[in-house]
C-alpha positions in Angstrom: 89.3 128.3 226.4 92.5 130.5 226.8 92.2 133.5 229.0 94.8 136.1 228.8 96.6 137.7 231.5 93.9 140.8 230.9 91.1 138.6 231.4 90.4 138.6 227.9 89.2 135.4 226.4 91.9 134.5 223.7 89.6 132.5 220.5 88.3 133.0 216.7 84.1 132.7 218.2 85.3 136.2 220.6 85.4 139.0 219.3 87.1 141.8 221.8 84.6 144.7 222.0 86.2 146.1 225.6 84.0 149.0 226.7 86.0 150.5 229.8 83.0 152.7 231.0 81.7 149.3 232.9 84.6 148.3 234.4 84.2 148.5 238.1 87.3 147.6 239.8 88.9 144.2 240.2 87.0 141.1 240.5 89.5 138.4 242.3 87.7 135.3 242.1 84.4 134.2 240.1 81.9 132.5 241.8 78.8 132.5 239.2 77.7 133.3 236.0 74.3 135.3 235.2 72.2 135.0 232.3 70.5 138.8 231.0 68.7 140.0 228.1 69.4 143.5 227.0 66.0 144.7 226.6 67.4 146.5 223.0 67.1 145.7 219.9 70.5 145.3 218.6 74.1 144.5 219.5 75.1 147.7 217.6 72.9 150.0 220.3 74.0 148.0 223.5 77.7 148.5 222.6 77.3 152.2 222.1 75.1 152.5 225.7 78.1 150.9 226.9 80.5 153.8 226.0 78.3 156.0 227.8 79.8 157.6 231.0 78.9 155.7 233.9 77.3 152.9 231.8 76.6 149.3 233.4 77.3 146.2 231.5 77.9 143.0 231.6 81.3 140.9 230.6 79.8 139.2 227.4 76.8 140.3 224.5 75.8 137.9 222.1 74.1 139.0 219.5 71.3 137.5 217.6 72.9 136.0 214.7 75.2 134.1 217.6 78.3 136.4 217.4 80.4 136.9 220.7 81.6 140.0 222.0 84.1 140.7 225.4 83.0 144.0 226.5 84.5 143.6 230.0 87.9 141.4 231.2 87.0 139.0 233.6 88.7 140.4 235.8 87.1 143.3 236.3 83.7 143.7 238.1 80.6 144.7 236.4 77.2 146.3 237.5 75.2 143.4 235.9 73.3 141.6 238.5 71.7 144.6 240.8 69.9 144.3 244.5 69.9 140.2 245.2 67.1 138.1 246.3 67.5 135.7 249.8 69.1 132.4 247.6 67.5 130.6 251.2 64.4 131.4 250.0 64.5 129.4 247.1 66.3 126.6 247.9 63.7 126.5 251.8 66.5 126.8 254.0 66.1 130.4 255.9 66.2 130.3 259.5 63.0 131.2 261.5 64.8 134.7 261.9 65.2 135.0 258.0 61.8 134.3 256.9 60.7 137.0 259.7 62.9 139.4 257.9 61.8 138.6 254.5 57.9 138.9 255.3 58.4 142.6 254.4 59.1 143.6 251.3 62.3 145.3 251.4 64.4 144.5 248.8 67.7 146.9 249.7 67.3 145.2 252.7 67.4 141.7 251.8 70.7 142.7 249.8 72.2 143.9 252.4 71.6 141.0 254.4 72.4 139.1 251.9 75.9 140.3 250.9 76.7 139.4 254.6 76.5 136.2 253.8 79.0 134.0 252.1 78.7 132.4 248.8 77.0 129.7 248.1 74.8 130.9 251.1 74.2 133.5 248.5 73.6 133.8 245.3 76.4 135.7 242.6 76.6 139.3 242.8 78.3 142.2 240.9 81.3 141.0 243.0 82.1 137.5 242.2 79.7 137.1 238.6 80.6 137.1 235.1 77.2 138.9 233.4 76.3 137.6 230.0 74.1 139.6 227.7 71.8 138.3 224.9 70.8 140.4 223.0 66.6 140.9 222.6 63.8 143.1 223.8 60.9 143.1 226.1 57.8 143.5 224.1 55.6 145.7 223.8 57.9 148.5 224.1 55.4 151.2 225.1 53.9 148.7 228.0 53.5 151.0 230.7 54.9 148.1 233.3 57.8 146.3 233.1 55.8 143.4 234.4 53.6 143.5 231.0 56.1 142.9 228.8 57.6 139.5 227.7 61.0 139.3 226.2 61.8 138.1 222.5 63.0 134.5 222.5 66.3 133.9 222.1 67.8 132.6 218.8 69.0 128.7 218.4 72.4 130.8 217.2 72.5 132.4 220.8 71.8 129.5 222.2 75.1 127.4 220.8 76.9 130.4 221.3 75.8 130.6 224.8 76.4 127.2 225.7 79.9 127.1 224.4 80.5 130.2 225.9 79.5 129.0 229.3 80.8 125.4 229.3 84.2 127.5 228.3 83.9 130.0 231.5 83.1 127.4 233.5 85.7 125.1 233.1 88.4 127.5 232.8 87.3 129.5 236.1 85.8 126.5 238.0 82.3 127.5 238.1 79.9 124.7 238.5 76.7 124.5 236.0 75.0 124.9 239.1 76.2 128.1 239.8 75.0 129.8 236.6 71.6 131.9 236.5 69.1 133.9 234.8 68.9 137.5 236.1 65.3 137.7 237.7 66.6 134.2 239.5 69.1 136.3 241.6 67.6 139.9 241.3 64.3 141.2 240.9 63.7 141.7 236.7 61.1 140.7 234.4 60.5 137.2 235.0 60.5 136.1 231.2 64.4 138.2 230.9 66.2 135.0 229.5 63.7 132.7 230.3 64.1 130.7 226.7 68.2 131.0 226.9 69.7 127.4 227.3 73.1 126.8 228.2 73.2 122.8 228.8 
């Protein structure tokens, strides 16, 4: 995969779709990849939201017929990945003082304790992850909680699509596989948000 000098991926399956209104600032090393769904129903409505002032984005939307749009240079940060959970959690390493902590729910505080920490203590954040959108929606729309909706699976075209596209990232930017996620892994979302999306 060639990346140009912008951060722009540089090859015939990307097409550049740059939306400026989600660039945050420079990003100066990439430590992770996250996973999203868009929670619209077309690629068509996610690239307008993103020329919305004060729009947040991610790097990469695929849409459902496997097409690849750059919306972002890799370069740049994002707002893709939002408040993070305690990775220590997960993986049952947090110290005695950590799990004390995390007894009450208080999720800006766990980010906050969190970005203290270095990565891979952590998980990615806006920071140091390149966000990849796929494009689908979380059903029934007019479900009155987020928690009672379940997203649309994800096509066998996004899945190539996203595999090639991830294998490409992470060998070019030296991301390990095991350094690439699905949003409500790393940040409190709807638990089925790209929980059908296979990138190995």
């Amino acid at each position: 995969m060639n990346i140009d000098s912008q951060g722009w991926v540089q090859d015939p399956r990307v097409r550049l779709a740059i939306s400026p209104n989600i660039e945050r600032g420079p990003m100066t090393l990439v430590r992770g990849i996250v996973v999203h769904q868009t929670d619209s129903p077309t690629a068509t409505s996610t690239l307008h939201s993103y020329r919305s002032p004060g729009a947040n984005g991610a790097h990469f939307l695929i849409d459902r017929d496997g097409t690849i749009y750059q919306t972002a240079s890799i370069r740049k940060v994002t707002w893709h990945v939002g408040p993070l959970k305690a990775r220590c959690l997960a993986e049952h390493r947090c110290a005695p003082t950590e799990l004390q902590a995390l007894k009450k729910f208080d999720p800006r505080g766990e980010h906050r304790r969190e970005m203290a920490k270095a990565h891979p203590d952590r998980y990615p954040s806006n920071q140091d992850a390149i966000g990849i959108e796929l494009v689908g929606q979380a059903l029934p729309v007019d479900a009155l909680k987020d928690d009672d909706k379940t997203f649309e699976p994800v096509t066998s075209a996004q899945k190539a699509s996203l595999k090639w596209l991830v294998s490409g990232l992470c060998r070019s930017l030296g991301v390990t596989m095991a350094e690439v996620f699905r949003h409500p892994v790393v940040s409190r979302k709807n638990r089925t948000e790209a929980e059908t999306a296979v990138w190995q």
